[in-house]
N, C-alpha and C positions, 0 to 999 in steps of 0.2 A: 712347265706348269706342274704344280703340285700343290692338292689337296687332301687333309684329313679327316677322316670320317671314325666312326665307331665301330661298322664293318663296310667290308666290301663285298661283292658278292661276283663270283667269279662263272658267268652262263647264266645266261638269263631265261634256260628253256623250261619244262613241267617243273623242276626241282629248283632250279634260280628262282623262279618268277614268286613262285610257294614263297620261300626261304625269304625274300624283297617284301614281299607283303606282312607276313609273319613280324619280321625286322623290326620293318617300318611304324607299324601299327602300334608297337611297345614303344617308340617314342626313341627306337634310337637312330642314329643319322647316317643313313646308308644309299651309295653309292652300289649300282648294278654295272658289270661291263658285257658286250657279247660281242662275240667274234663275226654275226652277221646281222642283216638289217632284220627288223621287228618281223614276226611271220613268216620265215626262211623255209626252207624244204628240205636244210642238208644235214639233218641230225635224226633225234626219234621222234618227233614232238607234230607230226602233219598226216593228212593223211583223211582228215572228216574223223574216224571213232575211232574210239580205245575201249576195251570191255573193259568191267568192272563188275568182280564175281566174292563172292562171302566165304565158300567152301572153298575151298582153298589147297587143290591138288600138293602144291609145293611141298608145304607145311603147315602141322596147325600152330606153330606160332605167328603165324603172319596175321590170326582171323583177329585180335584185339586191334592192333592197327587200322586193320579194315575198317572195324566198325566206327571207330574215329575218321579214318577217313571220310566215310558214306555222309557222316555228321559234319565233319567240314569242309562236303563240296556243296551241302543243300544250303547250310550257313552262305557260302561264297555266291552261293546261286541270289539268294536273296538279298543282301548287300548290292550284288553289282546290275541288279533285274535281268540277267541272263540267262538262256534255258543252258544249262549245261550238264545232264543227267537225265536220262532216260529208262525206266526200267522195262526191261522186254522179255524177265527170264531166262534161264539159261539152262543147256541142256550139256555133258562132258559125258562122251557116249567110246566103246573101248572096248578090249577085253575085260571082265571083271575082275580080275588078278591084276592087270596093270594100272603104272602109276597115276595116269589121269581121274579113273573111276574107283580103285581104291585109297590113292589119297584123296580124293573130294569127300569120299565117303567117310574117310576120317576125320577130316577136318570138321563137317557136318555134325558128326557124330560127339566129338568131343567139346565142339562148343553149343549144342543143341538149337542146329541153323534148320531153320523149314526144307525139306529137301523130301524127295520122291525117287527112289530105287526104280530102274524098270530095265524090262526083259527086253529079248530083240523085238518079240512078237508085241507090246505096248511101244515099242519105239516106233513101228510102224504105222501103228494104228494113231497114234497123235500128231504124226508127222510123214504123211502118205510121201513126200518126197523123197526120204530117206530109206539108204538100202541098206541097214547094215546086216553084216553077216548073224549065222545062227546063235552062235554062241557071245555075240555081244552084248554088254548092257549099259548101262547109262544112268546118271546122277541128275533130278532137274531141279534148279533148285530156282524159287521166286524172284528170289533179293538181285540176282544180275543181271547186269542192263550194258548201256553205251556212256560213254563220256564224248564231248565232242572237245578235241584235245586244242584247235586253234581259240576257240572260245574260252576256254580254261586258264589257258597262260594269257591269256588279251585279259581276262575281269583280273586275276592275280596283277597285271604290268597293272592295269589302269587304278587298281583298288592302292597298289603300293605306291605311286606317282599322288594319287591322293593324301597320301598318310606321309608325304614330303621327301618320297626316294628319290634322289637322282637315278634316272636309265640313262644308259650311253649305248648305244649300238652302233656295229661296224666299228668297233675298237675291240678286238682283239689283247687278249692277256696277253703278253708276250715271254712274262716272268713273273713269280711271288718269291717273293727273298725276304725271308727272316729278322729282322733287327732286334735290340734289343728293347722290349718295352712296346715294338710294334710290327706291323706287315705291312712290305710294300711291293705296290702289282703295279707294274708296268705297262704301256699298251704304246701301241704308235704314236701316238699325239698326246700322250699325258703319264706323267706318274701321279699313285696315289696311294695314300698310307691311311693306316688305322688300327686299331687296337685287335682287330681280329676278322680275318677273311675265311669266308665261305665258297669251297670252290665245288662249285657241281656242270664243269664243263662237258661231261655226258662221252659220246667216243672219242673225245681231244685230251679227256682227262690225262689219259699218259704222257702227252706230249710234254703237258707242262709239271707234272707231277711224277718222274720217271720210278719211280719205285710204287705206286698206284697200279697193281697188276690189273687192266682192267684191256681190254681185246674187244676192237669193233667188227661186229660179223655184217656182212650184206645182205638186207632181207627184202626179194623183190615183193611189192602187194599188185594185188590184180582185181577188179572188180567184173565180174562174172555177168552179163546176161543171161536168162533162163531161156532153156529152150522152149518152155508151157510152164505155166498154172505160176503166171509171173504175181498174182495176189500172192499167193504162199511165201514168197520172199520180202515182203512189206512188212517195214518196222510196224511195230503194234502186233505184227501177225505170228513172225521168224524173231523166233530166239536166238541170242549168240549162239555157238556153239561152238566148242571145244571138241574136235576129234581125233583119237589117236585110234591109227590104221596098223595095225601090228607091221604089213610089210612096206608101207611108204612114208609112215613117220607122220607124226602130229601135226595138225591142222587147226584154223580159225577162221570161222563166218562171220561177219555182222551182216545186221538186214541190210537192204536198200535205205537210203538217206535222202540226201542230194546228189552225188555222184549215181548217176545207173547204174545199173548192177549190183550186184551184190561180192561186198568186199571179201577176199581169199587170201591167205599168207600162212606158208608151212613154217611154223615153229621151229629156227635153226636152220640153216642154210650150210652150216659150216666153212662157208666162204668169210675167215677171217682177212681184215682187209684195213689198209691207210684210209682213216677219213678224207684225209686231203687229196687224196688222187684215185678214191675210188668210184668205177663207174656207174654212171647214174641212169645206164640205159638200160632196157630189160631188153630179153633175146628170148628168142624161143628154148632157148634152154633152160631157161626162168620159169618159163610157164608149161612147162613138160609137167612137169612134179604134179602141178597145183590140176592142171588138166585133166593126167592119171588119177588121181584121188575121184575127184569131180566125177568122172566116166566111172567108177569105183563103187562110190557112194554115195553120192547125191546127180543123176545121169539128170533128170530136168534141169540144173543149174550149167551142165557144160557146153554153153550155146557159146556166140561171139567176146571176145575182149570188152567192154567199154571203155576202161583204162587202165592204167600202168603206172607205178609210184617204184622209189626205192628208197629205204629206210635204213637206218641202221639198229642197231642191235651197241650193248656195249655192256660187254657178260664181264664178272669179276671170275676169277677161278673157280669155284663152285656153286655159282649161277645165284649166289644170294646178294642182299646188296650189301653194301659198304657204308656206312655210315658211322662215325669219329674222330677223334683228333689226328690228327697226321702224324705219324711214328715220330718223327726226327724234326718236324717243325713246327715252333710253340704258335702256337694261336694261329694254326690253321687247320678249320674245318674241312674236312671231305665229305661227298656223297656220290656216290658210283656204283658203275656195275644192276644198273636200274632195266637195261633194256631187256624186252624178252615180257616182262611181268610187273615193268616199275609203273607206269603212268597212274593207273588207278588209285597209285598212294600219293601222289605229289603233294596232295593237301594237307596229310600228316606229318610228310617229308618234312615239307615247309614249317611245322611246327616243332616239329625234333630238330632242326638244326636253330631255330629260334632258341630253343633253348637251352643246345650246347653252346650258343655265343653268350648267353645270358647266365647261365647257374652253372654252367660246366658238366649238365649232365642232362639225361634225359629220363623217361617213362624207363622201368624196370622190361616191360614188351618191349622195349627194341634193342635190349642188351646183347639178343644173339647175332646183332647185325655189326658188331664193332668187328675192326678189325682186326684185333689180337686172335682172332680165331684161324687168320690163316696160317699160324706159324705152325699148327698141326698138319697143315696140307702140304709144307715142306718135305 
């Protein structure tokens, strides 16, 4: 079997689904594949929430993005009548010298984002369940909230099935191969060509893209029961927050949802790992970290388990993302290197790679995201 389209799109997860709808919308004839059924668990894309924050620790070029983003997940909200945005505020609480609480504050500061400075002694007092130490302080800033990420790629798949995409799931890419004049991606049960592919296969990206330096890490998530004062962790009530512990490493809350408890996941596990064969079970070795932190800094939250997820992660070599033409193969798109930080942009994703299939180039803010910048990291 073999069919032609205009693009193809290679992952159908937060960035495919973007990237399929975007596509689609502009009227041209695109063809989605993924390597598992709709709604899957074995990538970064599950889970109930993904924060979505303005100040922006990483970098301040990521905030122009953002604010596109924020703009077209409220757009996607109202197109597909889905709630998928929540704003709960957000709090990135630290040493005041390190990078979580001085970049937010930069970022803040440079793009003149709503934001509130505060001491350990105001961290306490707004937030009696938290212990941080003396010399800590912390960023709060309005604008951040929740995205609920299975909802997100579901109005994206439905919005782009609308606007005349083909999806295919449970067909795996198996190859993209270069011709001349077009690209053609392979899968079990079908080849198919078209004038330019979109690949954002997320921690498989390597496999099919071997010079795509991009490394999937293992990140167990835990949702936490409190041990008291279980209001204080209800959405509308509990801020995201961003925590970096000088001695156990960087941390992330979301409120209570639907799942009980409240959600916990340390930033980096450094457990790089094969997607294909990595385990999906969590150990007590998993929830040591997240536990210690818990008994640390927040002691009413480290009651019982509720449940247990595992995630991946899919870091490009200096933790930013990846988005451009592929070094060595014409007309194919890449987007990579998202996990960690990526979801809450998927919606501009989807529109920046719209428009490298379409004008060959993007918004001047996302220029530092191409990849010619890695040959300095050489």
């Amino acid at each position: 079997m073999s069919e032609s389209f205009d693009v193809i799109v290679v992952g159908l997860g937060a960035m495919g689904s973007a990237a399929s709808y975007h596509l689609a919308r502009r009227g041209l004839r695109v063809i989605g594949v993924d390597a598992f059924a709709a709604g899957h668990t074995f990538g970064s894309s599950h889970g109930e929430t993904r924060i979505i924050r303005m100040a922006y620790f990483e970098h301040p070029n990521y905030v122009p993005l953002l604010r596109r983003a924020y703009a077209l997940w409220r757009q996607l909200a109202n197109a597909s009548g889905a709630d998928l945005l929540r704003i709960t505020g957000g709090i990135f609480i630290g040493p005041p010298d390190g990078d979580l609480v001085a970049g937010s504050l930069r970022s803040a500061r440079a793009h003149g984002l709503s934001h509130t400075l505060l001491d350990a002694a105001e961290i306490r007092r707004l937030y009696p369940v938290f212990a941080p130490g003396d010399d800590d302080a912390a960023v709060y800033e309005d604008a951040a909230g929740v995205l609920f990420p299975e909802r997100c790629i579901a109005a994206h798949l439905e919005l782009a099935a609308q606007h005349g995409a083909t999806l295919l799931h449970a067909q795996p890419a198996t190859s993209v191969e270069a011709l001349p004049g077009e690209v053609r991606v392979r899968t079990p049960t079908g080849s198919y060509s078209a004038r330019q592919v979109v690949v954002t296969a997320g921690a498989w990206v390597s496999k099919l893209l071997p010079d795509i330096p991009v490394a999937a890490e293992r990140i167990p998530l835990y949702w936490f029961s409190p041990r008291a004062q279980l209001e204080q962790f209800e959405l509308g009530r509990f801020p995201i927050c961003i925590w970096g512990a000088a001695d156990l490493g960087d941390f992330y809350l979301v409120p209570h949802v639907a799942i009980p408890g409240v959600k916990v996941g340390k930033h980096h596990s450094g457990e790089v790992v094969d997607p294909a064969t990595v385990s999906r079970t969590v150990t007590a070795a998993d929830e040591a970290p997240l536990r210690a932190f818990l008994e640390q800094c927040i002691p009413s939250l480290a009651g019982p388990v509720a449940d247990s997820r595992v995630c991946l992660y899919e870091n490009s070599p200096d933790l930013h993302f990846l988005i451009d033409f592929h070094p060595s193969l014409p007309n194919v798109i890449v987007a990579a290197g998202f996990s960690g930080h990526g979801f809450k942009f998927a919606s501009v994703i989807g529109e920046l790679l719209a428009d490298l299939a379409t004008t060959g180039h993007t918004t001047p803010d996302a220029d530092f995201l191409r990849l010619t910048r890695l040959a300095a990291l050489r």
